[in-house]
Backbone as CSV, one residue per row, in Angstrom:
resi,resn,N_x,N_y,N_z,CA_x,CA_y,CA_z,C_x,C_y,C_z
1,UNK,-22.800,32.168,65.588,-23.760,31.154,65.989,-23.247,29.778,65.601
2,UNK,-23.726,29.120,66.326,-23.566,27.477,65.754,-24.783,27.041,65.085
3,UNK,-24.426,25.819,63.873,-25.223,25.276,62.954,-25.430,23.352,63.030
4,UNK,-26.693,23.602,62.152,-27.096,22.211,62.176,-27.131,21.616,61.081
5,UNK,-27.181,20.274,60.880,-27.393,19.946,59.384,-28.615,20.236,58.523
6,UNK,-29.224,21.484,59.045,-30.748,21.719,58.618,-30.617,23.174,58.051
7,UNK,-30.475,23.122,56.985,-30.209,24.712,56.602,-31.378,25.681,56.872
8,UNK,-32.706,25.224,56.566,-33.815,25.906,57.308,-33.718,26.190,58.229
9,UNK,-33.108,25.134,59.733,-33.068,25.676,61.054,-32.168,26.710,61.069
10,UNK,-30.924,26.572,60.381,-30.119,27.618,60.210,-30.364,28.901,59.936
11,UNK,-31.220,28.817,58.797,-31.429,29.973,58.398,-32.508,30.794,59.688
12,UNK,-33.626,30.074,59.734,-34.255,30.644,60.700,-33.869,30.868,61.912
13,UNK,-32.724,30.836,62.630,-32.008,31.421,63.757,-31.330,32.653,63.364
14,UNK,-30.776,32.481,61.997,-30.154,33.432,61.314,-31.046,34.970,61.509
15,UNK,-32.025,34.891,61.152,-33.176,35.581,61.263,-33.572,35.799,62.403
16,UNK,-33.788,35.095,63.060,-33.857,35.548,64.637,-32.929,36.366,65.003
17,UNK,-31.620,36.145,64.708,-30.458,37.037,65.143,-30.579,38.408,64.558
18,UNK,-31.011,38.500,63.647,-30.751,39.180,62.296,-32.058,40.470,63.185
19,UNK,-33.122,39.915,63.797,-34.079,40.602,64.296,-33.456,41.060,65.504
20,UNK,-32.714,40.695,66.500,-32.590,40.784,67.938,-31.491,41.827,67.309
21,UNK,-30.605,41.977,66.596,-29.173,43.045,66.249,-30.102,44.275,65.948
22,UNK,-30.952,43.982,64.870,-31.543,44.969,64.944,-32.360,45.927,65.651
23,UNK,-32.810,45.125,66.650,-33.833,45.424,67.867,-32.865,46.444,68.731
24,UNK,-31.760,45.573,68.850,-30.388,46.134,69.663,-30.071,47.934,69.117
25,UNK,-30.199,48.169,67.945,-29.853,49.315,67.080,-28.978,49.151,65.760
26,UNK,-28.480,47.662,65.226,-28.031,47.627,64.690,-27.962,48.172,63.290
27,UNK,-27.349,48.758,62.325,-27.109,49.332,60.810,-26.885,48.305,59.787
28,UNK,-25.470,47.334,60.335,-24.815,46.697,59.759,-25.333,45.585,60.187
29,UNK,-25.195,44.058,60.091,-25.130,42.983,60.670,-24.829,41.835,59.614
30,UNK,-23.586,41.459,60.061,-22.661,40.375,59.512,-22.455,39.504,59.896
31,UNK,-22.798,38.052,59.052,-23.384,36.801,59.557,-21.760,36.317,59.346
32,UNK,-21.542,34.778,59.628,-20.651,34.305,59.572,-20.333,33.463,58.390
33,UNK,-19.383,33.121,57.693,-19.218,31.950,56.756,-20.053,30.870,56.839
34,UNK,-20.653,31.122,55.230,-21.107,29.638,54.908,-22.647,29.440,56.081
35,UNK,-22.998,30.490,56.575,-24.155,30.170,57.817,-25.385,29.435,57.837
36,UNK,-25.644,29.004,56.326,-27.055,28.211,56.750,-26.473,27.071,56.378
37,UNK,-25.699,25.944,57.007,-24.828,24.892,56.488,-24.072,24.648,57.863
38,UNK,-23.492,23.176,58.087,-22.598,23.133,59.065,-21.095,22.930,57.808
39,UNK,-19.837,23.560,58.101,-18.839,23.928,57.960,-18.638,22.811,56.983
40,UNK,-19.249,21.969,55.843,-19.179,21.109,54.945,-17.757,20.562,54.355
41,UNK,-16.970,21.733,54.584,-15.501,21.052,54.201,-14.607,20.275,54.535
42,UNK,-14.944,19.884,55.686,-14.279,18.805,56.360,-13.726,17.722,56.033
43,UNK,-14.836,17.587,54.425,-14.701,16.196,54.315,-14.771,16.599,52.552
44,UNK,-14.466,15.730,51.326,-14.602,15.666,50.814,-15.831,14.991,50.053
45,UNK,-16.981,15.540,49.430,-18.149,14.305,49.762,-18.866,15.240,48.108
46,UNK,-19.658,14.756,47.393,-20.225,15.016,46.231,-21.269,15.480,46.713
47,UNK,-22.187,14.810,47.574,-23.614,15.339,47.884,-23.738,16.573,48.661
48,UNK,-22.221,17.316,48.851,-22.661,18.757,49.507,-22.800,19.560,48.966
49,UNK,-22.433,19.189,47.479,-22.912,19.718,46.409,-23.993,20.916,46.235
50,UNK,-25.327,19.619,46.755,-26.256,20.051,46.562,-27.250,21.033,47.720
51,UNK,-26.158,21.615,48.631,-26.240,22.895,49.499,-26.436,23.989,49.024
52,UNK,-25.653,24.303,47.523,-25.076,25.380,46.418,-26.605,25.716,46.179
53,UNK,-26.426,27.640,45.356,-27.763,27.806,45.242,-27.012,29.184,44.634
54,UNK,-28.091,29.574,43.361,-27.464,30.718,42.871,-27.377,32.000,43.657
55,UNK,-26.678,33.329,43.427,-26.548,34.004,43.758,-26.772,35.399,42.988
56,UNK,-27.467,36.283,43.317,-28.852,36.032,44.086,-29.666,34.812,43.773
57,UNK,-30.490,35.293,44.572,-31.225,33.477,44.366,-32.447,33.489,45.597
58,UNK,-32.675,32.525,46.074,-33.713,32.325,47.260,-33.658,32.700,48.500
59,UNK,-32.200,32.474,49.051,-31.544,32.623,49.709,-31.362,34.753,50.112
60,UNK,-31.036,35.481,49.057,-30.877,36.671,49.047,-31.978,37.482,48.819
61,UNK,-33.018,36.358,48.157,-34.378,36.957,48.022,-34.937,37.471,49.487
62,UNK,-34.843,36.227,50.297,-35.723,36.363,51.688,-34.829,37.289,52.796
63,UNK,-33.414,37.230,52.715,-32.406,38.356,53.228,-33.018,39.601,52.678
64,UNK,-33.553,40.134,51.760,-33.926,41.082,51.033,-35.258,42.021,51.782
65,UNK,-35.929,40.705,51.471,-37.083,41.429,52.395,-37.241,41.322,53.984
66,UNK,-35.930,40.797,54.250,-35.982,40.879,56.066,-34.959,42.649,56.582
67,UNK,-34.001,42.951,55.571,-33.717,43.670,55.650,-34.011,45.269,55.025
68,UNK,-35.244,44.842,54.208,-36.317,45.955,54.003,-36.544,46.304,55.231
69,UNK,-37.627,45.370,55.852,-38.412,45.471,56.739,-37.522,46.020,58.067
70,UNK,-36.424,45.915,57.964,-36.058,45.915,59.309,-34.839,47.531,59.384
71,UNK,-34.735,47.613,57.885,-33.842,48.882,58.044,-32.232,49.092,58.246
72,UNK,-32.195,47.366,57.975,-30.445,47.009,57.931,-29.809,46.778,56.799
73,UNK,-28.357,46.614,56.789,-27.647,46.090,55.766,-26.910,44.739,56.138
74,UNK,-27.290,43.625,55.546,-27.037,42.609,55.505,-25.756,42.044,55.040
75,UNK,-24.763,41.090,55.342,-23.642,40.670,54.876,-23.457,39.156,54.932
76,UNK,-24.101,38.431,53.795,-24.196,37.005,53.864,-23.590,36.419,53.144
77,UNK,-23.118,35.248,53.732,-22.109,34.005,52.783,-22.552,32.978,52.945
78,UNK,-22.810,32.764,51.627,-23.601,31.858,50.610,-22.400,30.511,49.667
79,UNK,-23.093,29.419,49.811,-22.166,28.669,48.310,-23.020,28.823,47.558
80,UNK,-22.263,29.665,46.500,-22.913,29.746,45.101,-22.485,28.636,44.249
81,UNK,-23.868,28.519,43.847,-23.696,27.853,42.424,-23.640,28.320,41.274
82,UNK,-22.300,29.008,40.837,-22.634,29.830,38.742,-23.091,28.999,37.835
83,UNK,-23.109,27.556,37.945,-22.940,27.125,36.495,-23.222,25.544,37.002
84,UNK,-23.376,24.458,35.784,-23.002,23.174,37.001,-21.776,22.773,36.594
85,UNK,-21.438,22.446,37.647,-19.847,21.728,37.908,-19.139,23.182,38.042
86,UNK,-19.570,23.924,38.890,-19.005,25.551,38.835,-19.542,26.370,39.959
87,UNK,-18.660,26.099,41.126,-19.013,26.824,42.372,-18.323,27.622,43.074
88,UNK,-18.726,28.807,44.160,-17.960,29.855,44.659,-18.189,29.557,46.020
89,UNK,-17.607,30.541,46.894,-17.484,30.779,48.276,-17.947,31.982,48.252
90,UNK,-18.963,33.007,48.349,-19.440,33.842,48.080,-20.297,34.392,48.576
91,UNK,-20.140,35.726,49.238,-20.632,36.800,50.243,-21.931,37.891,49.121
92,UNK,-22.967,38.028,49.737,-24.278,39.057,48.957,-23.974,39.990,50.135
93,UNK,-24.351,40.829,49.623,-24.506,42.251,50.282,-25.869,43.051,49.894
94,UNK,-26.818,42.878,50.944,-27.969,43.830,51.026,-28.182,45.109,51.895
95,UNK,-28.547,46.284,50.770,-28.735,47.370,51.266,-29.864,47.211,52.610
96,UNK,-29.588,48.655,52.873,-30.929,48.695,54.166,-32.391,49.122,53.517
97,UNK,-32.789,48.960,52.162,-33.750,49.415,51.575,-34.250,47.813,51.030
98,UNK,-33.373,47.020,51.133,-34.022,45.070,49.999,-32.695,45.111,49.377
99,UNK,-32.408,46.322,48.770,-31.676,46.050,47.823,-30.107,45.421,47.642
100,UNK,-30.506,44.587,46.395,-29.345,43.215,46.460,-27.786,44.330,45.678
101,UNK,-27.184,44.322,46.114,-25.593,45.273,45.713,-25.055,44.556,45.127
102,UNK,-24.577,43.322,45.312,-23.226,42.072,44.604,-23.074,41.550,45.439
103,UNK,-22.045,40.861,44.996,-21.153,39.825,45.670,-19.755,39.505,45.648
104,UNK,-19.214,39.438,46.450,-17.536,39.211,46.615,-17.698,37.398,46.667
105,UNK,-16.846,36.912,45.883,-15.960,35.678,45.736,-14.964,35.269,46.399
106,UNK,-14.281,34.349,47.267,-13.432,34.208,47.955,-12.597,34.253,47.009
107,UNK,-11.395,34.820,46.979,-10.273,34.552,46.039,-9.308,33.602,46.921
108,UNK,-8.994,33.580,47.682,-7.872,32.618,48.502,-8.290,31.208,49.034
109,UNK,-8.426,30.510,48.555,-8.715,28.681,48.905,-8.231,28.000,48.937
110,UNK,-8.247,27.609,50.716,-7.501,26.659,51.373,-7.508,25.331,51.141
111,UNK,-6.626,24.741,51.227,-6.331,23.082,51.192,-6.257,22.914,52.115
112,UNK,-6.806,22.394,53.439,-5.788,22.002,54.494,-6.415,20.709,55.054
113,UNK,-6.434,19.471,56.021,-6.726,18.893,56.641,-7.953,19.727,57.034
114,UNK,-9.409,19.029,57.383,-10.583,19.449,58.068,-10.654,20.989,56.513
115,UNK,-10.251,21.262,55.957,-10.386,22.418,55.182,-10.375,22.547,53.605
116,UNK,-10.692,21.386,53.602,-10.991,21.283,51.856,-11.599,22.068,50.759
117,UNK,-11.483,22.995,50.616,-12.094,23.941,50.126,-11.850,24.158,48.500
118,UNK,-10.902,23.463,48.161,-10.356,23.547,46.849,-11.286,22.402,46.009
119,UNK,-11.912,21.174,46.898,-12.885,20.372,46.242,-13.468,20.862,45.888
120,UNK,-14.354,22.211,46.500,-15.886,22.854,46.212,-15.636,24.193,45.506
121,UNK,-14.851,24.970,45.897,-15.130,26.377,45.498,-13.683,26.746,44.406
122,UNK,-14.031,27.579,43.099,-13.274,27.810,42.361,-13.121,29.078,42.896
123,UNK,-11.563,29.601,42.680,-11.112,31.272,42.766,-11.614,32.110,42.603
124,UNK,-12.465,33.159,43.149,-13.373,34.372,42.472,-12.377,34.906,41.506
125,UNK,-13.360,35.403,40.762,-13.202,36.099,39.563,-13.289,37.631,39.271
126,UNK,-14.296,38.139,40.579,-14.918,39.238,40.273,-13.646,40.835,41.251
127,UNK,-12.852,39.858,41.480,-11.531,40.500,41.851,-11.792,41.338,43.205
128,UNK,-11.866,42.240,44.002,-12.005,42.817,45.329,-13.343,44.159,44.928
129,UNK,-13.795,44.111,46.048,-14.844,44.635,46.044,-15.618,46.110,47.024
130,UNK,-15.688,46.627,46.681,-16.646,47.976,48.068,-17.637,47.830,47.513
131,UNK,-18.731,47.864,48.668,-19.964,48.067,48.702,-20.513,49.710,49.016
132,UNK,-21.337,50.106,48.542,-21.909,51.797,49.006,-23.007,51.227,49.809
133,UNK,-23.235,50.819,51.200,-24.423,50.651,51.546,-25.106,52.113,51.862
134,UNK,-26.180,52.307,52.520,-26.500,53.208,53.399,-26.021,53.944,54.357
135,UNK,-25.810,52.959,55.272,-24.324,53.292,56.557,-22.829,53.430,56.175
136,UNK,-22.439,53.323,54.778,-21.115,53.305,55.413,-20.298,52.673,53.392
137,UNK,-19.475,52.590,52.856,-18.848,52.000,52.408,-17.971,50.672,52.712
138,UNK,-18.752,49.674,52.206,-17.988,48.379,53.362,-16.766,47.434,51.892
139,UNK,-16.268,46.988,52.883,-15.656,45.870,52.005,-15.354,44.664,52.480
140,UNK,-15.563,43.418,51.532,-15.746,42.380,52.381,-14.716,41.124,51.491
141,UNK,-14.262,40.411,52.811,-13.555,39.302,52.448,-13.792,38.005,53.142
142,UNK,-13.229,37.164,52.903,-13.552,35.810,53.460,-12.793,34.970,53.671
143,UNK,-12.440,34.594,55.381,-11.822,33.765,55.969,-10.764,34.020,55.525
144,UNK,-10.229,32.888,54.855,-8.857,32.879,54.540,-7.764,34.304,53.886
145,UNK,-9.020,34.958,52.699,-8.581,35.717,52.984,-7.468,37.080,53.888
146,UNK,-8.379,36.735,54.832,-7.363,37.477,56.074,-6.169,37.405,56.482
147,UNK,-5.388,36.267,55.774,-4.202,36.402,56.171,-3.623,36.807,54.946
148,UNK,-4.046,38.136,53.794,-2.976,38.422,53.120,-3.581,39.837,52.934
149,UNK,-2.140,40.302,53.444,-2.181,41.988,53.291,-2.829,42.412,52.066
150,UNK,-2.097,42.021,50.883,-2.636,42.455,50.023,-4.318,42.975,49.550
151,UNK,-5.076,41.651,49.858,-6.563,41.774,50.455,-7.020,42.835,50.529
152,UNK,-6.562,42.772,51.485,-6.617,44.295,52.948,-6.437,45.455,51.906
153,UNK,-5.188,45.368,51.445,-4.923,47.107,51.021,-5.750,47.185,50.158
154,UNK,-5.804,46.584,48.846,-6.262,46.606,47.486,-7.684,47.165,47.667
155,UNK,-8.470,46.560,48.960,-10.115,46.626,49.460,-10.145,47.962,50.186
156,UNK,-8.877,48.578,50.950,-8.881,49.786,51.495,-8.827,50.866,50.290
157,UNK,-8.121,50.396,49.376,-7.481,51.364,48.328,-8.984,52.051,47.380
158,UNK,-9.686,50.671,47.561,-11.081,51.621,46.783,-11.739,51.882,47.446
159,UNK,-11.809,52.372,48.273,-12.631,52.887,49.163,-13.123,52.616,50.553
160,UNK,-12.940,51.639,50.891,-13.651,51.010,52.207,-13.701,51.418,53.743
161,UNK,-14.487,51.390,53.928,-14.735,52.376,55.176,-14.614,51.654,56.641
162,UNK,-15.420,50.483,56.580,-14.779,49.202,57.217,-14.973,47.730,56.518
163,UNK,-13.516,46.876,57.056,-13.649,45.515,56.333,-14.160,44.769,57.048
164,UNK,-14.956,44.103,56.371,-15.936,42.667,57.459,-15.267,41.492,56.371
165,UNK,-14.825,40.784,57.618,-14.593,39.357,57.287,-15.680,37.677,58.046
166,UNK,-15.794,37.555,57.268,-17.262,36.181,57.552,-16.218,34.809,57.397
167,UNK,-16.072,34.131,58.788,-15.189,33.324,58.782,-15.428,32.182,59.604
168,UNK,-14.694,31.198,59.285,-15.328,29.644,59.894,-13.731,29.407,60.388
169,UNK,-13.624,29.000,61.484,-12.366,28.649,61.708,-12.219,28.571,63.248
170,UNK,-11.643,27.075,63.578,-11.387,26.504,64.521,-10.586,26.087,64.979
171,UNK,-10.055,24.961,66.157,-9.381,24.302,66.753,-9.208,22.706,66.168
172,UNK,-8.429,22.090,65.631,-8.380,20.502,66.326,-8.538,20.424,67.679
173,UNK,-9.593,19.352,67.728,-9.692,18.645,69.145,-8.524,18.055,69.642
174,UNK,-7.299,17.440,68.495,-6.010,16.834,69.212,-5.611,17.910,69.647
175,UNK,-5.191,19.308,69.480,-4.646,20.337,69.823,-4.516,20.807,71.122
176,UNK,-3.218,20.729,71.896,-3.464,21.277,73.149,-3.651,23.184,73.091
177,UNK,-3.782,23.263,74.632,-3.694,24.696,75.062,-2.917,25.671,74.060
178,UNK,-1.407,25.343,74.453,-0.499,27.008,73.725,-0.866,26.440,72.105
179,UNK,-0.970,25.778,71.665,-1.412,25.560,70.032,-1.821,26.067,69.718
180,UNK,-3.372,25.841,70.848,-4.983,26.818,70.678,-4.442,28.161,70.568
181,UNK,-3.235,28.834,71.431,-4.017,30.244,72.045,-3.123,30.188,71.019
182,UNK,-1.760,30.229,70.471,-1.232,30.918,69.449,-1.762,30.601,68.102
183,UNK,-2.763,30.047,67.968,-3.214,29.935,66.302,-4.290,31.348,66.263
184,UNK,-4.871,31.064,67.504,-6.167,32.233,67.871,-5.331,33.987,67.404
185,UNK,-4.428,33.550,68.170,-3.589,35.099,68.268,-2.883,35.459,67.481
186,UNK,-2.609,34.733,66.480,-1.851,34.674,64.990,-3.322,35.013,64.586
187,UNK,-3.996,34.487,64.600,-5.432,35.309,63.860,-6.018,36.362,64.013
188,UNK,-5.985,36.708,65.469,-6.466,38.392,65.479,-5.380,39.128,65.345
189,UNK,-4.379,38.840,65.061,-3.408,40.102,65.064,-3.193,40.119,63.608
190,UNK,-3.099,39.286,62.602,-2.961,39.744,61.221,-3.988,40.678,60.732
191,UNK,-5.526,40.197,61.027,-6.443,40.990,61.022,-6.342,42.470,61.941
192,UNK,-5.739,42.558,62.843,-5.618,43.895,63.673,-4.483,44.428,62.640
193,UNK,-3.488,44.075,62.093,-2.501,44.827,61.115,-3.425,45.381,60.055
194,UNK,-3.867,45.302,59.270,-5.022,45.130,58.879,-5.404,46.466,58.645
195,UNK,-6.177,46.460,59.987,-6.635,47.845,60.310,-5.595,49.135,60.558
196,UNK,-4.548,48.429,60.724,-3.155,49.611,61.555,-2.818,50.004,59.761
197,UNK,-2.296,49.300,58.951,-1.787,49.923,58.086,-2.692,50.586,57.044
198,UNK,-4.158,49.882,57.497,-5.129,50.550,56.584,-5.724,51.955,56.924
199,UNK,-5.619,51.791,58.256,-6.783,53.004,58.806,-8.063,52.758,58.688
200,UNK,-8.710,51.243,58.887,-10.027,51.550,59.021,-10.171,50.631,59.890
201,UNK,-11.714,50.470,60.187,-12.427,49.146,60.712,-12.280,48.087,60.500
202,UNK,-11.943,47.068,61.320,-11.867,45.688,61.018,-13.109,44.965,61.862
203,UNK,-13.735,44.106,61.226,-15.015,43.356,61.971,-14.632,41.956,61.429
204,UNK,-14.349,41.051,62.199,-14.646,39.790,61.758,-15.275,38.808,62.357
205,UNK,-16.080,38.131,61.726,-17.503,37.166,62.225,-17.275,35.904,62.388
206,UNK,-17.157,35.328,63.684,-16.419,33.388,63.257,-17.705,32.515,64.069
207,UNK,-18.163,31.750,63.327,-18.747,30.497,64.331,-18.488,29.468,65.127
208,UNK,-19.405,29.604,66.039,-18.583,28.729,67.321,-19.560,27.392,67.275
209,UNK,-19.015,26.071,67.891,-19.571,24.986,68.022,-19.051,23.954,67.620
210,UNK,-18.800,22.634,68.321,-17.917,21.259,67.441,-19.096,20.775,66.564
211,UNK,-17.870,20.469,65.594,-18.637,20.397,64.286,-17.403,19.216,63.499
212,UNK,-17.755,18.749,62.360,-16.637,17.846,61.621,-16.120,16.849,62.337
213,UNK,-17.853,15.731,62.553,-17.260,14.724,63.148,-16.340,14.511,64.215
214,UNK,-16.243,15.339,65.301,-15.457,15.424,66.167,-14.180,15.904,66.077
215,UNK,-13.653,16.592,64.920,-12.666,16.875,64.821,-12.041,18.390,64.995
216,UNK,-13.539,19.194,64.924,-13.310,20.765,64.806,-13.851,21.373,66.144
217,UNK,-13.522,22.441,66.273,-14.173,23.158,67.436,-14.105,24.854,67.405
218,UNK,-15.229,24.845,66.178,-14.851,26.417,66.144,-14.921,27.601,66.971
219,UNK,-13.915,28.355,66.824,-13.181,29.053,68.129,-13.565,30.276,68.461
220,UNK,-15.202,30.783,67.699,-15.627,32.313,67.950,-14.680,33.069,67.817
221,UNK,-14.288,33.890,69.030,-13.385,34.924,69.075,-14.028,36.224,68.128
222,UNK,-15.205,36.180,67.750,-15.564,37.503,66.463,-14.859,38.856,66.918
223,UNK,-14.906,39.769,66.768,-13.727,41.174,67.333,-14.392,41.829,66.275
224,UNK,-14.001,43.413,66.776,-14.337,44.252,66.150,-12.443,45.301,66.871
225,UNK,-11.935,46.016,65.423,-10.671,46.424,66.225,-10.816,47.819,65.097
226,UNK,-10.371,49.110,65.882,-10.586,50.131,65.429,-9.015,50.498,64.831
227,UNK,-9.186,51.501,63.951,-8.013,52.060,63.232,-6.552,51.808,63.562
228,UNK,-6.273,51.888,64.536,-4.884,51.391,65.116,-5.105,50.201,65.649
229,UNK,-6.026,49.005,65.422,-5.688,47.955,65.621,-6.310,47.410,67.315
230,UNK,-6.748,48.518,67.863,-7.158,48.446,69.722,-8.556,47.587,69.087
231,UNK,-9.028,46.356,69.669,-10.095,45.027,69.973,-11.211,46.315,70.990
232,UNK,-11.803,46.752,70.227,-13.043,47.232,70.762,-13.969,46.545,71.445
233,UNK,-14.198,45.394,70.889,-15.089,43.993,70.959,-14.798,42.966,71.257
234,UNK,-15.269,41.880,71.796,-14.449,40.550,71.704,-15.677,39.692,71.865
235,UNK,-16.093,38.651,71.137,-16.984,37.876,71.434,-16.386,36.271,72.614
236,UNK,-16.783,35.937,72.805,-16.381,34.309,73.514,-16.203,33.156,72.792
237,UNK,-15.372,32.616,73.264,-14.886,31.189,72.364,-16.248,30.076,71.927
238,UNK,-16.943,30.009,73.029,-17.874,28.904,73.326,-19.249,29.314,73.233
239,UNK,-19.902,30.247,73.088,-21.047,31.022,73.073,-21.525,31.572,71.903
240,UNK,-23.074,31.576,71.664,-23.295,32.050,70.670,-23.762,33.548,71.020
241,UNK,-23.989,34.006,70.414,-23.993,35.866,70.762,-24.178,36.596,69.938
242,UNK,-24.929,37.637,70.165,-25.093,38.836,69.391,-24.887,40.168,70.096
243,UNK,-23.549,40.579,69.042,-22.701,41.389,69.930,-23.377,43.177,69.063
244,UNK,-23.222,44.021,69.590,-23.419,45.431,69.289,-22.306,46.180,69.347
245,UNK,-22.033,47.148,68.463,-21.099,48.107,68.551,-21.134,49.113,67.527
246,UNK,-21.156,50.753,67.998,-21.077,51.360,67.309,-19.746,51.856,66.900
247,UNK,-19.395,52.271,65.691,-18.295,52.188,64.898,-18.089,53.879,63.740
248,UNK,-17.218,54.699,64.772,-16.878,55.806,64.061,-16.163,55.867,62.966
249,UNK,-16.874,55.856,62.118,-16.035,55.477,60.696,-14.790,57.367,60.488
250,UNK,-15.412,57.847,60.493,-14.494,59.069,61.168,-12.643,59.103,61.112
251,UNK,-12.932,58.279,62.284,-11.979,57.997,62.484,-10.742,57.036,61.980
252,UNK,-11.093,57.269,60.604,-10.234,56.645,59.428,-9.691,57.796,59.415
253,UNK,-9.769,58.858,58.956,-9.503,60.465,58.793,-8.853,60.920,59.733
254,UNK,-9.078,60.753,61.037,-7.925,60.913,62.363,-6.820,59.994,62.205
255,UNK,-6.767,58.796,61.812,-5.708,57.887,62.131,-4.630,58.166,60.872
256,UNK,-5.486,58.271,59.680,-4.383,58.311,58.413,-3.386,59.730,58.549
257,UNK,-4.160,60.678,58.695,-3.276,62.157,59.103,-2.726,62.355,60.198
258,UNK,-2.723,61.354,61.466,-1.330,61.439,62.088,-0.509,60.633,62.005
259,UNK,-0.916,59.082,61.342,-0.203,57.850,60.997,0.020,58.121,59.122
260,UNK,0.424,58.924,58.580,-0.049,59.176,57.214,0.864,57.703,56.579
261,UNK,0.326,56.509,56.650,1.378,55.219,56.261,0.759,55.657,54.451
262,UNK,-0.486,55.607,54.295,-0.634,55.601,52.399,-0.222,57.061,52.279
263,UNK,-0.086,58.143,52.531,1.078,59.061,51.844,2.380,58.935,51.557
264,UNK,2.692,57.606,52.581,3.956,57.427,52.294,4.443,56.211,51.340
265,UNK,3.641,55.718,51.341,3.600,54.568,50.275,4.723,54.241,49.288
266,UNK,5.643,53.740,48.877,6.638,53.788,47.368,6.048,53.172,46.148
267,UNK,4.307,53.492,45.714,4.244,52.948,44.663,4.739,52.372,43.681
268,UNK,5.952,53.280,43.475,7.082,53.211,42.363,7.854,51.638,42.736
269,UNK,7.972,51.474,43.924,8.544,50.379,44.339,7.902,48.785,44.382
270,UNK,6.731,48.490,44.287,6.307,47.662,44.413,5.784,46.549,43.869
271,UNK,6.436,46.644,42.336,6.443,45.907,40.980,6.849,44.606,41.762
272,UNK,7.550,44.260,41.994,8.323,42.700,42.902,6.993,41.796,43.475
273,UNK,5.992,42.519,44.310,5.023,41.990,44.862,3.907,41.050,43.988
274,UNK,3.945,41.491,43.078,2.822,40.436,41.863,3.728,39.301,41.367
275,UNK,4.927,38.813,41.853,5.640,37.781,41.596,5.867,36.903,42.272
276,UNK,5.570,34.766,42.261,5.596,34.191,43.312,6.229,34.156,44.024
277,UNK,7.556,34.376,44.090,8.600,34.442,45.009,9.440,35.158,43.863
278,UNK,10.696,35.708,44.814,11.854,36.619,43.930,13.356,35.864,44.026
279,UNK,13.776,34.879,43.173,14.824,34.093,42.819,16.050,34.999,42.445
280,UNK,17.147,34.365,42.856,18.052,34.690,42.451,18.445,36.118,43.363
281,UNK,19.241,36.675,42.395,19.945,38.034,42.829,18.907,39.108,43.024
């Protein structure tokens, strides 16, 4: 969905959506980064400060009892506030009963032009995460996240049945055409690896709409891509939407025993990888 500078309006579309997925048949339903807020990082500014809100909090309270009532499991990203002068990028996870599970922390925070993220949000702490909902064992990451394998495996490795990623991410308006399509396609395909070497579900959630002073134009594209990586789903660049799909988790169990990639694994080998780069000889 696209957002306004009105986090109430936000939220209450949120909810609207949140009702219509469910109406649809939905289990799961996974909102996008940062959703009751327009994409605040753009800019460096003190007073967005005051967007932040603990976790749980008010925010997860009223997610709580919408997803009582409604028989879903919720996947929301929130700026938390821990502490003052002490903030996260940070996803709640509600059962399909109210109940509040945790929260995943972004661990990966971007610097970039339009992407300031290192002003506001400190490194999670609470290290990678599975959820046991009702439907399913989920695991969840955020945005940036997605472009590091590691992520991926570490979140497959305990369990996860499928990964949902809640993500904000767009276009420059200077940006021509092949820019656009190869930044887009550098993005679903790291996320489709993802799923290939993991064997599970990949879902990721992006908001669409120009936003950041004229400078952004976020690029939808949400997808849903099954075990080997095949785009089950595809949402639209320009549209807001509420997409449906059912999702054979199953078929983690078919893909790993004829693709057996984690039996083959070289545990023994992979000491090198926790080091920033490998110098020398």
């Amino acid at each position: 969905m696209s957002c306004t500078e009105d986090p109430e309006i936000n939220l209450q579309k949120a909810f609207a959506r949140i009702r219509e997925a469910a109406a649809g048949g939905a289990a799961i339903v996974c909102l996008q980064e940062l959703f009751i807020s327009l994409y605040f990082c753009d800019v460096e500014d003190h007073e967005h400060f005051k967007l932040a809100e603990a976790v749980p909090g008010p925010t997860t309270d009223r997610l709580s009892t919408l997803a009582a009532e409604l028989g879903v499991v919720i996947i929301a990203s929130l700026f938390e506030k821990r502490a003052q002068g002490l903030y996260h990028n940070t996803t709640a996870v509600i059962d399909a009963d109210g109940a509040y599970l945790g929260k995943y922390r972004k661990m990966h925070i971007p610097d970039d032009p339009a992407y300031y993220e290192k002003f506001y949000f400190t490194p999670g702490d609470l290290g990678y995460k599975v959820f046991h909902t009702k439907f399913a064992k989920i695991g969840v990451l955020i945005c940036w996240d997605q472009w590091y394998p590691e992520a991926s495996r570490i979140t497959a490795l305990m369990g996860a049945e499928i990964l949902f990623y809640p993500t904000a991410i767009g276009w420059a308006t200077s940006q021509d055409l092949a820019t656009n399509t190869e930044q887009y396609n550098a993005w679903q395909t790291i996320q489709r690896s993802h799923a290939v070497a993991n064997g599970v579900h990949v879902v990721s959630v992006n908001r669409v709409g120009h936003e950041q002073q004229g400078a952004m134009n976020f690029w939808g594209g949400s997808f849903i891509a099954n075990p080997f990586g095949t785009v089950l789903l595809q949402a639209s660049h320009d549209m807001e939407e509420v997409l449906l799909h059912e999702v054979d988790i199953s078929q983690t169990d078919h893909y790993r025993t004829h693709w057996p990639f984690l039996r083959d694994r070289r545990i023994d080998s992979y000491q090198p990888i926790t080091r920033r780069y490998i110098d020398g000889d």
